[in-house]
NUBALUM-161637 format. One line per field, with one value per residue: residue number from 1; residue in three letters; x, z, y of N, C-alpha, C, O in turn. Coordinates in Angstrom, 3 decimals, always signed. Atoms other than C-alpha are relative to their C-alpha. Layout:
// NUBALUM-161637
nr NUM,...;
rest ALA,...;
n_c1 X,...;
n_c3 Z,...;
n_c2 Y,...;
ca_c1 X,...;
ca_c3 Z,...;
ca_c2 Y,...;
c_c1 X,...;
c_c3 Z,...;
c_c2 Y,...;
o_c1 X,...;
o_c3 Z,...;
o_c2 Y,...;
This chain:
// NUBALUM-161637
nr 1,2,3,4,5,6,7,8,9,10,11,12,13,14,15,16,17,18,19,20,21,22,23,24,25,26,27,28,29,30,31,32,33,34,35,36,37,38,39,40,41,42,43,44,45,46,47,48,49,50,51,52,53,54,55,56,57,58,59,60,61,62,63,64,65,66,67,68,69,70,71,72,73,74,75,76,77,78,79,80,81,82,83,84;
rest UNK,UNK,UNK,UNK,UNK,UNK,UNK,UNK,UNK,UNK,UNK,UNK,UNK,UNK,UNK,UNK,UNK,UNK,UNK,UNK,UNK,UNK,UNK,UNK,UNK,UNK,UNK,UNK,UNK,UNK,UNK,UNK,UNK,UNK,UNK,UNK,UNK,UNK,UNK,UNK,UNK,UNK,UNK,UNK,UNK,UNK,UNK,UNK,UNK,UNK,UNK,UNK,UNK,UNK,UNK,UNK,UNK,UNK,UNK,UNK,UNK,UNK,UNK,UNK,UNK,UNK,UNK,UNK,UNK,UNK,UNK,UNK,UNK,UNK,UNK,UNK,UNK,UNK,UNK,UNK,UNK,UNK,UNK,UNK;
n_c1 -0.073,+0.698,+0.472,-0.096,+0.580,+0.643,+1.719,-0.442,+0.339,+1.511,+0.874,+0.419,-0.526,+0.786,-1.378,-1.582,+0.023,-0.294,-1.301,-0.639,+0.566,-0.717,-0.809,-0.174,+0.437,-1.613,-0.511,+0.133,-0.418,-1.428,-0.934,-0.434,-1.099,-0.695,-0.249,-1.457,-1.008,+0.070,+0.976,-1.078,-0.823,+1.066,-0.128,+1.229,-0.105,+0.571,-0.641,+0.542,+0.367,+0.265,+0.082,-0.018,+0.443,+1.387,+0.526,+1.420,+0.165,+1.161,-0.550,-1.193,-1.284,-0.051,-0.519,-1.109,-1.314,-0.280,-0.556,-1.929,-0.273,-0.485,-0.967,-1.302,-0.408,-0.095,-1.216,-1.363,-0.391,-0.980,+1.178,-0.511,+0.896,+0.240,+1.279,-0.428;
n_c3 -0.046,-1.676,-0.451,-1.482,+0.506,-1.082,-0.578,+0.111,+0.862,+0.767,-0.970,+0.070,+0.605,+0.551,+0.722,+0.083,+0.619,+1.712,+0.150,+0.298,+1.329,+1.143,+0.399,+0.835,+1.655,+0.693,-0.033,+0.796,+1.889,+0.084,-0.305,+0.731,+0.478,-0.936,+0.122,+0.997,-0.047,-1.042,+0.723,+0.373,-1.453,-0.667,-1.383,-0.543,+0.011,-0.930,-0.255,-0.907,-0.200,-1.492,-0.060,-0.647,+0.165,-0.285,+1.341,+0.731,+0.853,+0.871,+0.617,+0.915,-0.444,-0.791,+1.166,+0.437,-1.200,+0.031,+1.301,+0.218,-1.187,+0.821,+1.067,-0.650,-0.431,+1.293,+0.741,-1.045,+0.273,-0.840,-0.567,-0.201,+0.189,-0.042,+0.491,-1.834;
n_c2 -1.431,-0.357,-1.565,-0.698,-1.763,+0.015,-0.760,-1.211,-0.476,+0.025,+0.278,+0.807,+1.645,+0.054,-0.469,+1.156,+0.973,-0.475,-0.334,+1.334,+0.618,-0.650,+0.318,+1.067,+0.179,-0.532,+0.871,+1.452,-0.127,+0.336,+1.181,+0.456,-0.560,+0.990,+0.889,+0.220,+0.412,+1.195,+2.249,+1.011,+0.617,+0.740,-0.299,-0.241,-1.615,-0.390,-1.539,-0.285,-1.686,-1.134,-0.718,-0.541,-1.178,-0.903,-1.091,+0.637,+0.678,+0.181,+1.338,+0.125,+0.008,+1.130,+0.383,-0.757,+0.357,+1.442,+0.345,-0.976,+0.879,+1.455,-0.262,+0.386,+1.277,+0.728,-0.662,+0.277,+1.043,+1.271,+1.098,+0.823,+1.257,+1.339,+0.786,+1.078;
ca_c1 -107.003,-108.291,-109.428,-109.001,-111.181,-110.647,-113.661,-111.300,-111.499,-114.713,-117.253,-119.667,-120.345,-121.964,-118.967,-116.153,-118.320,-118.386,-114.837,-113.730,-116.381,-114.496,-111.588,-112.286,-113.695,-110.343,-108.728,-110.615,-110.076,-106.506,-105.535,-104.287,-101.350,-100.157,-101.061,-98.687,-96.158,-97.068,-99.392,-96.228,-94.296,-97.831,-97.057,-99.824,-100.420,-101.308,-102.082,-103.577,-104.675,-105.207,-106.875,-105.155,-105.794,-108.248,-108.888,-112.259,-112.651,-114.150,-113.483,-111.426,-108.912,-109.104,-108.501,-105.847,-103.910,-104.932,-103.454,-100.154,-99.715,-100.069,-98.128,-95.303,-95.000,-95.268,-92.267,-89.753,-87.449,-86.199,-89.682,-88.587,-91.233,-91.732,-93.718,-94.580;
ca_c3 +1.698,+4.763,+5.205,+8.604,+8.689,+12.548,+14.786,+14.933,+11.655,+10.586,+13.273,+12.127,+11.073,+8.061,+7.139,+7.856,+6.277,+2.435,+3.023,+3.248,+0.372,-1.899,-1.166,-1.849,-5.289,-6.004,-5.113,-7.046,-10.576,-10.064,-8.871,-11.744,-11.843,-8.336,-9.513,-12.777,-11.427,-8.506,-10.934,-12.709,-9.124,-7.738,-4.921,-2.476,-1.478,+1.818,+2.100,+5.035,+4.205,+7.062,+6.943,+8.224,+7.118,+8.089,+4.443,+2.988,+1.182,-2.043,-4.270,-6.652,-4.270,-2.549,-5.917,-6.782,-3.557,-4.217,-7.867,-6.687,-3.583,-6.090,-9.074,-6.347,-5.073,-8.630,-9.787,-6.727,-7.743,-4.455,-3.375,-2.582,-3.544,-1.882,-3.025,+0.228;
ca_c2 +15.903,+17.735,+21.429,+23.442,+27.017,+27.795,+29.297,+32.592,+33.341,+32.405,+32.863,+30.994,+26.948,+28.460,+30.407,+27.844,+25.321,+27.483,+28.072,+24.446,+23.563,+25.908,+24.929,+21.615,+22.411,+24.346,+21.436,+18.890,+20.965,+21.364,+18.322,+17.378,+19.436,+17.451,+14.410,+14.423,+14.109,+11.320,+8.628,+7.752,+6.735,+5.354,+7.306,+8.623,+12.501,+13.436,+17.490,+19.386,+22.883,+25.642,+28.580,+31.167,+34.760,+37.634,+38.903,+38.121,+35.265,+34.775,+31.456,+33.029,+33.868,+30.612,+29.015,+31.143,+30.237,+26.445,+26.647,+28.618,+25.506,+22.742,+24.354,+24.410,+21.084,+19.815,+22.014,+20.885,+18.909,+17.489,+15.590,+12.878,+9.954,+6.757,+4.022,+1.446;
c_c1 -0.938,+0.087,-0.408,-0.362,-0.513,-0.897,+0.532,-0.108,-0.863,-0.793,-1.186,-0.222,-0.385,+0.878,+1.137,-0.614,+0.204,+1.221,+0.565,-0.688,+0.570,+1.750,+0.601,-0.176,+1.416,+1.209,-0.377,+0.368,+0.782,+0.623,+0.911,+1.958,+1.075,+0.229,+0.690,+0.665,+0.167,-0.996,+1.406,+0.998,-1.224,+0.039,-1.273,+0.068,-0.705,-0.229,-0.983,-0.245,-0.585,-0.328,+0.500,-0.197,-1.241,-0.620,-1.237,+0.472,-0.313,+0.737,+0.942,+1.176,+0.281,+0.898,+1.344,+1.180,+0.061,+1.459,+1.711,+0.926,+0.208,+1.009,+1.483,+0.939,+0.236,+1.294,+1.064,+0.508,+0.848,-1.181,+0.763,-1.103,+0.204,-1.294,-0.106,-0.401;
c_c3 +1.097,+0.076,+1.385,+0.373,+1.915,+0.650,-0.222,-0.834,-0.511,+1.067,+0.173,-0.856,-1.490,-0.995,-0.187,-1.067,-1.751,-0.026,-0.352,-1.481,-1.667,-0.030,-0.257,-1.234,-0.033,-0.104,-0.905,-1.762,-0.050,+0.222,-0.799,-0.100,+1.636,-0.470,-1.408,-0.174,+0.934,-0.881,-0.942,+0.970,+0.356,+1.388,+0.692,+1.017,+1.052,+0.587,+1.135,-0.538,+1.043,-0.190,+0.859,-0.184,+0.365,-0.806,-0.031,-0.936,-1.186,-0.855,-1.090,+0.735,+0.708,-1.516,-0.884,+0.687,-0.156,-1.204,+0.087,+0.845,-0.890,-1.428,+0.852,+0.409,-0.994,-0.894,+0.979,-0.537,+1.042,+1.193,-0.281,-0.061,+0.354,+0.261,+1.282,-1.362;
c_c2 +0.476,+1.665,+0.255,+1.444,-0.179,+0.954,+1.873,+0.999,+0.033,-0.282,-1.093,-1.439,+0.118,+0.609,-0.749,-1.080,+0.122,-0.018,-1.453,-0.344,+0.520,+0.050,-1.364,-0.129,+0.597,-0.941,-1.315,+0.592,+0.400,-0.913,-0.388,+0.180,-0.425,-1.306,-1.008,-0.472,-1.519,-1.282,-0.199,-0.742,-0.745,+0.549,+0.793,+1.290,+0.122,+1.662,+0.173,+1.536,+0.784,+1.093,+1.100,+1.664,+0.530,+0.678,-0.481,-0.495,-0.067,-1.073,+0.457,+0.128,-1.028,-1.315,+0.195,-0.805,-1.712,-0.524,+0.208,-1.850,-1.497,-0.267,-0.052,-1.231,-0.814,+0.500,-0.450,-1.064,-0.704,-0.823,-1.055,-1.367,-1.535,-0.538,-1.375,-1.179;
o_c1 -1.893,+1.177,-1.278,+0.556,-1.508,-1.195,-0.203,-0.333,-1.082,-0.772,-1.363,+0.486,-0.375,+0.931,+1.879,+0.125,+0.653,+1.569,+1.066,+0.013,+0.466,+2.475,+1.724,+0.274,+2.266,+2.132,+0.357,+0.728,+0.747,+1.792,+1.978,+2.880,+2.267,+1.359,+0.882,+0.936,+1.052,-1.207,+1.498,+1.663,-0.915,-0.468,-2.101,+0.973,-1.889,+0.550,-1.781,+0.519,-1.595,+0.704,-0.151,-0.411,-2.291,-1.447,-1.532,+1.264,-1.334,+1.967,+1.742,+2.188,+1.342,+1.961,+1.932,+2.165,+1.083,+2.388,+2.700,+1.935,+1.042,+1.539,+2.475,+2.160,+0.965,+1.700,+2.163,-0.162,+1.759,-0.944,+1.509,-1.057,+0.721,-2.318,+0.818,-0.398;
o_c3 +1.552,+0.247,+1.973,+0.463,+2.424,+0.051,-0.698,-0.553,-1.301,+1.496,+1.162,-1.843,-2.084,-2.206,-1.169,-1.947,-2.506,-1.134,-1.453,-2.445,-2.792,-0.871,-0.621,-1.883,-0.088,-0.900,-1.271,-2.736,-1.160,-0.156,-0.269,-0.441,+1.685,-0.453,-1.564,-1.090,+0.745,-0.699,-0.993,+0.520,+0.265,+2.353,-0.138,+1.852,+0.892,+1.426,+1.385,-0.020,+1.559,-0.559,+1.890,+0.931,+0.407,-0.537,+0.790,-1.726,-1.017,-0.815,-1.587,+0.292,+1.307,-1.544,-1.686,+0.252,+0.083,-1.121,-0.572,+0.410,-0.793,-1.884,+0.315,+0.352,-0.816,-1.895,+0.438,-0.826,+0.841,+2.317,-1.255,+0.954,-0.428,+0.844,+1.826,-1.150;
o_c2 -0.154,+2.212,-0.387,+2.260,-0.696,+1.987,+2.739,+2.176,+0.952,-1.436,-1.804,-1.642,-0.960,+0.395,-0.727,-1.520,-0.740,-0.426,-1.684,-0.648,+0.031,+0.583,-1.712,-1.074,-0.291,-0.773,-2.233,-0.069,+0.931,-0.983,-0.698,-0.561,-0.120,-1.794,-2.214,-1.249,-2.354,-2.481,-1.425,-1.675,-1.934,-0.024,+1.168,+1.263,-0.173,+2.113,-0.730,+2.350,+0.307,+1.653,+1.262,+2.141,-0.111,+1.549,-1.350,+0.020,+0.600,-1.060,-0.335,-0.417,-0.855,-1.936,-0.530,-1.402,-2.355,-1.327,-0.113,-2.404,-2.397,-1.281,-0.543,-1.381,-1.790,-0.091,-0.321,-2.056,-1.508,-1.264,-1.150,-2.062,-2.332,-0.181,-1.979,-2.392;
């Protein structure tokens, strides 16, 4: 998993760096609801998240948007899973 908070939006390293750190925590206490459906295949999850908006931040809405992104991919039913 990989977080992307570019210079544009967040001026400084002090700001991009909380931004990624919260949206790695949003990511580590939802995971679950990705990885559901992928530990019974054994299959292996590669995401990229990108910041791109000019709103203000704050971790609940970062969380919010994590929870909506992984409740989605976990509801599709035409992922297509392969196991190498």
């Amino acid at each position: 998993m990989a977080v992307s908070v570019p210079k544009r939006l967040e001026k400084t390293a002090v700001g991009r760096n909380r931004i990624k750190r919260w949206v790695r925590e949003a990511y580590r206490l939802h995971k679950h609801l990705l990885y559901a459906k992928t530990n019974e295949s054994g299959a292996v999850v590669n995401m990229l998240f990108v910041c791109i908006g000019k709103e203000n931040l704050s971790f609940s809405v970062i969380e919010n948007a994590v929870t909506e992104i992984l409740q989605k991919i976990n509801d599709r039913d035409d992922v297509h899973i392969v196991s190498a």
